[in-house]
N, C-alpha and C positions, 0 to 999 in steps of 0.2 A: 318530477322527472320520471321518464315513464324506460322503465329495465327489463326489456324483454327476452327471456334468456334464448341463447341457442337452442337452432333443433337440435334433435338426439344426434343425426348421423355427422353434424359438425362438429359439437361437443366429443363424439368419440374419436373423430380423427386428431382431434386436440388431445387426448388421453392420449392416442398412439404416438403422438410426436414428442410428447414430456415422457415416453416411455415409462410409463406410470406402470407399479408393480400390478401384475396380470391375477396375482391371490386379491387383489380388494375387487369388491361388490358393484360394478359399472353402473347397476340401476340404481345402488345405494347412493350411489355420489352421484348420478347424477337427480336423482329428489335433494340430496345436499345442496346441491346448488340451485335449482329453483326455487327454493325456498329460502336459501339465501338473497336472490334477486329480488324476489317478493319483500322480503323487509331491508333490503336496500333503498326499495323504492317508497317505500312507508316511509321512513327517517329521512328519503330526502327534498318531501313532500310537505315536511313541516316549515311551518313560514319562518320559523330562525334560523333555516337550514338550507336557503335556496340558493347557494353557490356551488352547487355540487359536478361538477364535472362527469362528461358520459363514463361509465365503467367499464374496466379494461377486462374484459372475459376471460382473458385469461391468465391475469394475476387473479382472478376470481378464483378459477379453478384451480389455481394451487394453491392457494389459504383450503377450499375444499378437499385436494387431494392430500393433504398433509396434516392437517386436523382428524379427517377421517383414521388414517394412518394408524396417528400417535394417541385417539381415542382406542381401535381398536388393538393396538399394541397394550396398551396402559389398562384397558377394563377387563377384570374377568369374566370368562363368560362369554366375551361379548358377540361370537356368532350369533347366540340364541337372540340379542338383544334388538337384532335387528328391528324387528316387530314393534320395539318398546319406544312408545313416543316420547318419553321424556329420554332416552337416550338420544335418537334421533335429533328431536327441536334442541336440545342441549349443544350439537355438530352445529349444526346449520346457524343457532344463535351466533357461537362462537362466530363464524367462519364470516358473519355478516358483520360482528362488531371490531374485528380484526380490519376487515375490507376496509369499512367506514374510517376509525380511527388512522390503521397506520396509513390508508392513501386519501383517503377526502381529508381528512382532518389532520394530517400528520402536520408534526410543528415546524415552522419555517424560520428562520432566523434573518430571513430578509437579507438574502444575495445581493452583493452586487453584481454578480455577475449570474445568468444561468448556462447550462452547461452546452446549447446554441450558439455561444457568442464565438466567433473564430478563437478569443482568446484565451478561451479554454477546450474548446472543440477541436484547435488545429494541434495542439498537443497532447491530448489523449488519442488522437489519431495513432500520429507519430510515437506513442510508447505502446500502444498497442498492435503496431506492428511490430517494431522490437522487440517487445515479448515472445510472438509469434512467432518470429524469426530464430531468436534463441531459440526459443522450444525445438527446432529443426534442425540445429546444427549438431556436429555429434563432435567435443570435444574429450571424451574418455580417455583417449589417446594419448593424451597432453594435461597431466596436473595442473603447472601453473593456468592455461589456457582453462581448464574447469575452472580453474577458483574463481578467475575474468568472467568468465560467464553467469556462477551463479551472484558474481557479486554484483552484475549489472540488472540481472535478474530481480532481485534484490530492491535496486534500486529505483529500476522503473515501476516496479509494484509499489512503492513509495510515492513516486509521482502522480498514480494514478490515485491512490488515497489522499496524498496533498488535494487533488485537485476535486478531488467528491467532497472533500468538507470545508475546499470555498465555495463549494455550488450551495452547501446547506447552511453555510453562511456562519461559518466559524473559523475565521481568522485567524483567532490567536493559537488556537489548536491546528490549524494547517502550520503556522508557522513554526512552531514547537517540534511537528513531524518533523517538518525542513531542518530544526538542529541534528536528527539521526540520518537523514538524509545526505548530509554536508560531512556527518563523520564517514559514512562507509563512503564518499569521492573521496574525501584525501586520504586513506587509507589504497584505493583504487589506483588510486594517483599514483600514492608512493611508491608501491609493488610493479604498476606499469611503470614508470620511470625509471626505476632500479632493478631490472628483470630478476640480472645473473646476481646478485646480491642479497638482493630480498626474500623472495618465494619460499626458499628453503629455510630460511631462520623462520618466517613468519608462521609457513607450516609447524614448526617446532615448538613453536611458541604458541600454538593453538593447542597439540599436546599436552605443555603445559599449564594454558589454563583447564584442560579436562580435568590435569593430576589435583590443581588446587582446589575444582570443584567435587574431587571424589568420585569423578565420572570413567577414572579406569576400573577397572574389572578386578584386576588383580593386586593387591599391596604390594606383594614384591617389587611388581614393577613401578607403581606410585614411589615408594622408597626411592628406588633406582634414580627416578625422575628428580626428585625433591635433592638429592646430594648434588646431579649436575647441574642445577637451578641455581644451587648455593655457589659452587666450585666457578659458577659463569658469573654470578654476583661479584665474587671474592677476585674476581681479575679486573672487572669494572670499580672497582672500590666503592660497594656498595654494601649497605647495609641492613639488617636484618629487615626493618622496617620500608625496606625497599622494596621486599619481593613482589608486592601485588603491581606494583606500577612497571617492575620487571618482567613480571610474567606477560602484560598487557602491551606492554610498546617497547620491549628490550631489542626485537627485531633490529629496531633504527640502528641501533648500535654497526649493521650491517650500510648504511650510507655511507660513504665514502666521506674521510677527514674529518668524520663526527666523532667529537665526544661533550662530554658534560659539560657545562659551564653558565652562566649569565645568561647566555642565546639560546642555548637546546638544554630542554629538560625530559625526561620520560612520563609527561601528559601528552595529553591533544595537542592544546594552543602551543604550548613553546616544543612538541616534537612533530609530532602526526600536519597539521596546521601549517607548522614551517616548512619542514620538508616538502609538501605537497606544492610550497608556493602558493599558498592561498590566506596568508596571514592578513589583507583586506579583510576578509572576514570575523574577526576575533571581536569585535563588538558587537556585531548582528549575532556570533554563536555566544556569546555573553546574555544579551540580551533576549532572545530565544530558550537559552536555561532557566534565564528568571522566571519566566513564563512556563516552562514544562515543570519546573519546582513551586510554582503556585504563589509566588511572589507578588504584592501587592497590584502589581503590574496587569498581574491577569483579569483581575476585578476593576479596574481605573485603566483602560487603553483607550485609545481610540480606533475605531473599527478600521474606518479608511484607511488608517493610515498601514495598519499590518497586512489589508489585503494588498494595500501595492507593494509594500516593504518585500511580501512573502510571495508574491506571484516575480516579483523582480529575479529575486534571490536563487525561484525555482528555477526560470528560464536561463538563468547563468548556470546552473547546475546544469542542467538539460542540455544545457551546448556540450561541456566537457566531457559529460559522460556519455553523448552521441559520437563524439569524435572517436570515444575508446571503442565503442560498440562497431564503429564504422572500419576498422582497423580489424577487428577479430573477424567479424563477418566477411569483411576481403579473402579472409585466407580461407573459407570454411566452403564457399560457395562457386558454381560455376561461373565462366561469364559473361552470359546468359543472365542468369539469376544477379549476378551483380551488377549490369548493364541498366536491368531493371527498378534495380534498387536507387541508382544513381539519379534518373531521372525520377523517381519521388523525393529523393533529396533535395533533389534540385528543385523542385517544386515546394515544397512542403519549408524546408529549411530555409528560404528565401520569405515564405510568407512567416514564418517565425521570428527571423530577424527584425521585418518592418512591425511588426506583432510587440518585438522586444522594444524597438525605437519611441512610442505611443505607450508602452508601461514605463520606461523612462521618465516621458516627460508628464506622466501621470503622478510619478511619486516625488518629482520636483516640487511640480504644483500643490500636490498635498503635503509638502514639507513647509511650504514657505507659509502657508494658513493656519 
């Protein structure tokens, strides 16, 4: 395969646009990189090596500009070194066997799907506007409304990592995300469900998980925090051994006509889970644990079966907490801006749906085999 590097004057308008720091040496990096190109093309000229795909210039030049970097951050000296060949071919080595390895050769786990296909493509769309969207809104103004936001924030970045490690073709590890995924919606859930009730105990209760991890500042006030932790136990008829599950989900305590018993407990599945109305769930978030805890499960699965399982699971997440999103974002934006946003929903969310119908009957069929 024959790798003919860029001219100079292209190469540097690619420096100016990765705003590459103006202290490194242009002519230095750019012999870094011809000479990188040069034994790109050596290694992928060998006859056991003839699948090599054309290279991308400019993830080239940034294994170059970033190798050079942390070469001449890391060496002493190394202005002088310039000159010095085996400093030099040691850059360029590097920067070619980096190229090679992590993008010709990097390891694939044999997707089912790649990240082209609508059904991974039409929703990374869709959280990557959301994100984007958030990023623009300005809720400071409004506590609970921040918490909304950065929790959905949160979440969508979750979506977007579920969905890069079924393109790389790891299953069981997307599905595993999708259990922390699943906890921060019914937590979301519950706080949106229960505005005037929740918010405020829940902030409280984030307090004191700081106080239990030591994360205040001051003792005094840690103290302070630890007598009302007990004194708020001691009315719920709870016991010493209670406090870490107190300190985590005692909030619920604020849902209306809750309390303790058979039905609501202060964990996930029997509080956070219930509450939310998502206790469908509890076998798939069962199931999901075995697997993030390393459970024979993770070693003996079946591939197929968790990407549909876990692409199922996302897409049902993905509706509930576009609904929330779509609700915050009403109040934040002109309407104009929300006018516009409707008709991509309408678009986009429509092709999701039928997206979702077709993963359905994708995990029927691999259920019954």
């Amino acid at each position: 395969m024959k790798v003919t590097p860029l001219k100079r004057a292209i190469f540097d308008n690619i420096i100016n646009d990765l705003k590459v720091p103006s202290n490194i040496d242009s002519d230095f990096l750019y012999d870094v990189y011809e000479v990188s190109c040069s034994a790109i093309e050596d290694v992928s000229n060998l006859s056991t090596l003839n699948n090599f795909t054309p290279v991308n210039h400019v993830v080239l030049i940034l294994y170059a500009v970033n190798e050079t970097l942390f070469a001449f951050k890391t060496t002493p000296d190394a202005e002088n070194k310039k000159e010095d060949d085996d400093f030099f071919n040691k850059i360029a080595s590097i920067v070619a066997d980096k190229y090679i390895t992590n993008e010709q050769l990097n390891y694939k786990s044999g997707a089912f799907l790649n990240r082209f296909n609508p059904t991974i493509s039409t929703i990374e769309l869709y959280s990557n506007f959301i994100l984007r969207s958030l990023n623009y809104i300005n809720t400071s103004d409004n506590k609970p409304n921040q918490l909304v936001k950065e929790m959905l924030e949160k979440a969508f970045k979750m979506i977007k990592c579920i969905v890069s490690l079924l393109i790389d073709g790891f299953e069981t590890e997307a599905f595993s995300t999708w259990r922390t995924l699943h906890e921060n919606e019914c937590i979301l859930i519950c706080l949106v469900k229960y505005p005037n009730e929740l918010f405020k105990l829940y902030f409280k209760h984030i307090t004191y998980a700081l106080a239990y991890r030591n994360q205040i500042p001051s003792k005094e006030e840690t103290d302070k925090i630890f007598i009302q932790i007990k004194e708020e136990m001691k009315e719920h008829n709870l016991k010493s051994k209670d406090m870490k599950k107190y300190i985590e989900y005692g909030y619920l305590f604020g849902v209306p006509n809750i309390t303790l018993n058979e039905d609501f407990k202060l964990n996930f599945r029997d509080g956070v889970e219930k509450v939310a109305g998502l206790s469908q769930y509890s076998k798939m978030y069962e199931t999901a644990s075995e697997i993030a805890h390393s459970s024979p499960l993770l070693l003996y699965s079946r591939r197929d079966y968790f990407f549909n399982v876990t692409i199922l699971n996302l897409y049902e997440t993905f509706f509930r907490l576009e609904t929330i999103f779509t609700t915050l974002y009403s109040n934040y934006v002109n309407s104009e801006e929300l006018a516009k946003y409707r008709e991509l929903r309408k678009l986009y969310l429509n092709e999701l749906n039928v997206l979702y119908v077709t993963i359905q009957n994708m995990f029927r069929n691999s259920s019954k085999e």
